[in-house]
C-alpha positions in Angstrom: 54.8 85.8 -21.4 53.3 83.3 -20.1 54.7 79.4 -20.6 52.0 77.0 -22.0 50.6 74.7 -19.2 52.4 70.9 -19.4 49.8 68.3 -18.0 51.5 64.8 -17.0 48.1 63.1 -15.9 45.0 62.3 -17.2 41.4 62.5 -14.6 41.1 60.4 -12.0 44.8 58.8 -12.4 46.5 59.0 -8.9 45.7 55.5 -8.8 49.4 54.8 -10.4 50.7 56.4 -7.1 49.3 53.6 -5.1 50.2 51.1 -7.6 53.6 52.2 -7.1 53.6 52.4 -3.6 53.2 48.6 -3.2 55.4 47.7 -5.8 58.3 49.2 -4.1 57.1 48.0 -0.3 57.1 44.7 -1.9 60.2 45.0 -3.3 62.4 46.3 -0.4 60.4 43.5 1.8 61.4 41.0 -0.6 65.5 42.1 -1.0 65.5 42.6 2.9 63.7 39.0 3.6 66.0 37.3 0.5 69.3 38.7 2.4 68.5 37.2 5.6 68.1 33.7 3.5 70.5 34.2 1.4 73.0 34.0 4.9 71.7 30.6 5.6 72.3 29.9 1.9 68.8 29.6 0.9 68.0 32.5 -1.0 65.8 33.2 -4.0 68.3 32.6 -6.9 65.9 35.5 -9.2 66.8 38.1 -6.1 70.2 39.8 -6.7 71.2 39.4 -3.1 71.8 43.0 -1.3 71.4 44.8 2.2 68.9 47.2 2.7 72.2 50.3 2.7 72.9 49.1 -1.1 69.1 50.6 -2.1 68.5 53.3 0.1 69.4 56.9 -1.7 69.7 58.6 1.8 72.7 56.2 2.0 74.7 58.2 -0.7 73.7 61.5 1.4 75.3 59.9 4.4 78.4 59.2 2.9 79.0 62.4 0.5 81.3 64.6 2.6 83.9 61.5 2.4 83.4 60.8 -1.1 84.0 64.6 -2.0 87.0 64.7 1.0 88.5 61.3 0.3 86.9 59.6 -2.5 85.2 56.7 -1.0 82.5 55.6 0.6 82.1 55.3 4.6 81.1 51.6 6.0 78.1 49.5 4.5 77.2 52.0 1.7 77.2 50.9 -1.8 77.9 52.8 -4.9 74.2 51.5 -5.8 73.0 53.7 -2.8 75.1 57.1 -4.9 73.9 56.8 -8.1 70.4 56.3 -6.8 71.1 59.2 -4.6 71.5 61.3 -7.9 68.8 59.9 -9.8 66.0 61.1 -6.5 67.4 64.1 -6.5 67.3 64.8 -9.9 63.3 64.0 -9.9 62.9 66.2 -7.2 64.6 69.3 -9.4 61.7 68.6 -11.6 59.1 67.2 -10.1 59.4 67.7 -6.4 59.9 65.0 -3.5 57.8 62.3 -5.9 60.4 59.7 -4.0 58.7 60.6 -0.8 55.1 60.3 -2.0 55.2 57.7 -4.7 58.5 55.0 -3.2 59.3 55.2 -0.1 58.2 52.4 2.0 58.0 54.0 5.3 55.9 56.8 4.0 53.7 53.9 2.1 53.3 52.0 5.7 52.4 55.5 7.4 49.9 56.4 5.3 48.4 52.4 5.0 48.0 52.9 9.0 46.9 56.4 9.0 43.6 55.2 6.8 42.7 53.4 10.0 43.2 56.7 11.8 41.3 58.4 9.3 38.1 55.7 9.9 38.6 55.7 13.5 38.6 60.0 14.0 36.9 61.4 10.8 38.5 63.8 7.7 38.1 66.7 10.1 39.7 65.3 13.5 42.1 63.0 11.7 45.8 64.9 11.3 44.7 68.2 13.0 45.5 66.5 17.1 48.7 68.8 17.1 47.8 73.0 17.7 48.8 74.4 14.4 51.3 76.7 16.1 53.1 73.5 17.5 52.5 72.1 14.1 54.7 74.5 12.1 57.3 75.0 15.0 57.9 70.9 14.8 57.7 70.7 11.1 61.4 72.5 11.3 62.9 69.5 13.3 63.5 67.1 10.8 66.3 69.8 9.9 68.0 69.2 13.2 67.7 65.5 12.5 69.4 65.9 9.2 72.4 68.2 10.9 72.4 65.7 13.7 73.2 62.7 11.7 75.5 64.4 9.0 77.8 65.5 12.1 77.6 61.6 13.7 78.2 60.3 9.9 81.1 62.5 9.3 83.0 62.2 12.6 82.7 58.6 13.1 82.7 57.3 9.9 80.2 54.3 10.1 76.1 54.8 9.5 75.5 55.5 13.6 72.0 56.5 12.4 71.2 52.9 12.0 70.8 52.5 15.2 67.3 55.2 15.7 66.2 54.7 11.7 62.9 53.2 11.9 62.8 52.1 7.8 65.5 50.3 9.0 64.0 48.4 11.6 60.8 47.9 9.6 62.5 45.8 7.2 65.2 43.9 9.9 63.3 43.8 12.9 63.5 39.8 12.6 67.4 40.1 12.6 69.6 40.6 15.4 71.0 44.1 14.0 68.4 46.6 14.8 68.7 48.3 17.8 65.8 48.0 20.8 66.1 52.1 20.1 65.0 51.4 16.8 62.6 49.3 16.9 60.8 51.8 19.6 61.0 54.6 17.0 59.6 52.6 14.4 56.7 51.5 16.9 56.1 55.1 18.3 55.9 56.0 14.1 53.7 53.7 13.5 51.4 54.6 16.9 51.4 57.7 16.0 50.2 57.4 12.3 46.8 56.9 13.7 46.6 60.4 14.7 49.1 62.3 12.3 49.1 61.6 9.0 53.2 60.4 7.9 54.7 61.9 11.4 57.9 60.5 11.1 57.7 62.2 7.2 56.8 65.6 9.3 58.5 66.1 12.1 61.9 63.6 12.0 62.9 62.7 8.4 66.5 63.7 7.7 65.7 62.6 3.7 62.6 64.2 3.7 64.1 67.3 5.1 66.7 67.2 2.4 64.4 66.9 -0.5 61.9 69.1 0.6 64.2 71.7 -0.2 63.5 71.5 -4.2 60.1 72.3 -3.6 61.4 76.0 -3.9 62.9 75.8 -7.3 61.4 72.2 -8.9 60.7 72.6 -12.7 56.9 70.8 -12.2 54.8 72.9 -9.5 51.4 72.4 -8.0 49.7 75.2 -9.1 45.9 76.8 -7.8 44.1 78.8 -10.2 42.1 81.4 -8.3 39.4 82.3 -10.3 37.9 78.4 -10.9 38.6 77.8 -7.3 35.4 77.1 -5.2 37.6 77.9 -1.8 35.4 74.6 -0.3 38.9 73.0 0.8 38.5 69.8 -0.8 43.1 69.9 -1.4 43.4 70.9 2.3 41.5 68.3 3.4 43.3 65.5 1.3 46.5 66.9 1.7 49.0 64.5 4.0 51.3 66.7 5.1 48.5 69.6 5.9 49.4 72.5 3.2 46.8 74.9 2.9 47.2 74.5 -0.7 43.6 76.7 -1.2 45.5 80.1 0.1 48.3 79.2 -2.3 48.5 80.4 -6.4 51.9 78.1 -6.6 52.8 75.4 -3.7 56.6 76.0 -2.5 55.8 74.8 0.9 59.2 72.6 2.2 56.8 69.8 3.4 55.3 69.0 -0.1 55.4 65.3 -1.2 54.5 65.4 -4.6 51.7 63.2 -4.3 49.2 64.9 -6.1 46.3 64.4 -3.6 45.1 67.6 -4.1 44.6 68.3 -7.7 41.9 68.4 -9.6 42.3 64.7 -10.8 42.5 63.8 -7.2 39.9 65.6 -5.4 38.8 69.4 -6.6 35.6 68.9 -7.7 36.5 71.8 -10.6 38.7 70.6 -13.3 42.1 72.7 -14.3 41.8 74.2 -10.5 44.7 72.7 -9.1 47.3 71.3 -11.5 50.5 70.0 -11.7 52.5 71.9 -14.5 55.6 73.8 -15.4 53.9 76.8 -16.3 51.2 78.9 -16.6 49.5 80.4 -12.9 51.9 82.5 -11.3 
């Protein structure tokens, strides 16, 4: 039996993820600058004053092995940074990564340079520099990362991972706590973002590694259905994180953002060809 199609937007509507996008770059930029004044006691009293660990969900990943082993949280992490931990991942059972497509400022700065890259090389040379076979062997790195900064987390107790995060750095690098490392990451991230479209997202993310795993059981899946589909690649081509999403009847692929770019109220030129439902194509 098949389960009656759900759609959550309306044509031409992917103008909300943008929207978004700003509002939560201007946010974090605004609670990172408003700590540094706050410090010199001339901070914006309609600002709740907080680091940048007390809103960052990846925080709460950092620090759950403790919390489960000993019940509390390791150095600089907030309970703030937990419950909003919970709250991404519970958007990603249902709708996918949405956090990575639609909030996070990093990714939002990646892609705001990569439209320079896309002007400078073209649709068809833009994000397609790396040989595909390199491609899909890097995509798997972020994995390391991840297992790489669990082990450092868990063993020394204290956010080491601080010192090589580049969202870090991008909203501290006028403060005297981000490391020269950092700062180079975030640079190299940001040079590369003409060429790659979200490489840090890609290839390094330890977040982005960890909720790219709902993509393979989310409630809300981006769906292709094959007989309206004109096979011209329109979704390929706006995809970010280069899924072949016209070879695919439902997208499970662990790099999937959530960001929509390829439906039909994005860019397939046939409406109810690629949709974003909980049932129906299968």
């Amino acid at each position: 039996m098949k389960l009656p199609r759900i759609r959550l937007f309306r044509k031409r509507s992917i103008w909300p993820r943008a929207l978004l996008q700003f509002f939560f770059f201007a946010l974090i930029a605004l609670l990172a600058i408003n700590h540094t004044l706050s410090e010199s006691g001339a901070g914006l009293s309609f600002l709740p004053n907080v680091t940048l660990h007390a809103v960052c969900p990846f925080g709460g990943v950092e620090t759950l092995y403790k919390f489960i082993t000993q019940g509390t949280f390791i150095q600089k992490v907030r309970e703030s940074s937990f419950v909003l931990m919970t709250l991404v991942f519970v958007l990603a059972v249902l709708f996918g990564p949405v956090f990575c497509g639609w909030v996070c400022p990093l990714g939002t700065v990646q892609e705001w340079v990569g439209k320079l890259g896309r002007r400078l090389f073209k649709s068809k040379r833009y994000n397609h520099f790396i040989p595909a076979g390199l491609d899909q062997v890097l995509r798997y790195a972020r994995y390391g990362v991840l297992a790489w900064v669990l082990y450092i987390t868990i063993n020394s107790g204290k956010l080491l991972f601080q010192n090589y995060d580049p969202y870090y750095a991008l909203f501290n690098f006028w403060t005297g706590e981000v490391t020269v490392t950092a700062l180079v990451i975030l640079g190299l991230t940001l040079l590369l973002s003409l060429f790659v479209e979200r490489p840090w997202c890609k290839y390094a993310c330890p977040y982005g590694a960890v909720l790219g795993l709902t993509n393979l059981f989310r409630v809300f899946k981006i769906r292709r259905v094959a007989a309206a589909c004109r096979a011209d690649g329109a979704c390929d081509i706006r995809c970010p994180m280069n899924i072949p999403v016209s070879e695919k009847s439902v997208v499970r692929d662990h790099q999937c953002i959530s960001c929509l770019e390829c439906t039909s109220e994005a860019c397939c030129p046939v409406k109810e060809t690629v949709i974003f439902s909980a049932g129906g194509v299968k």
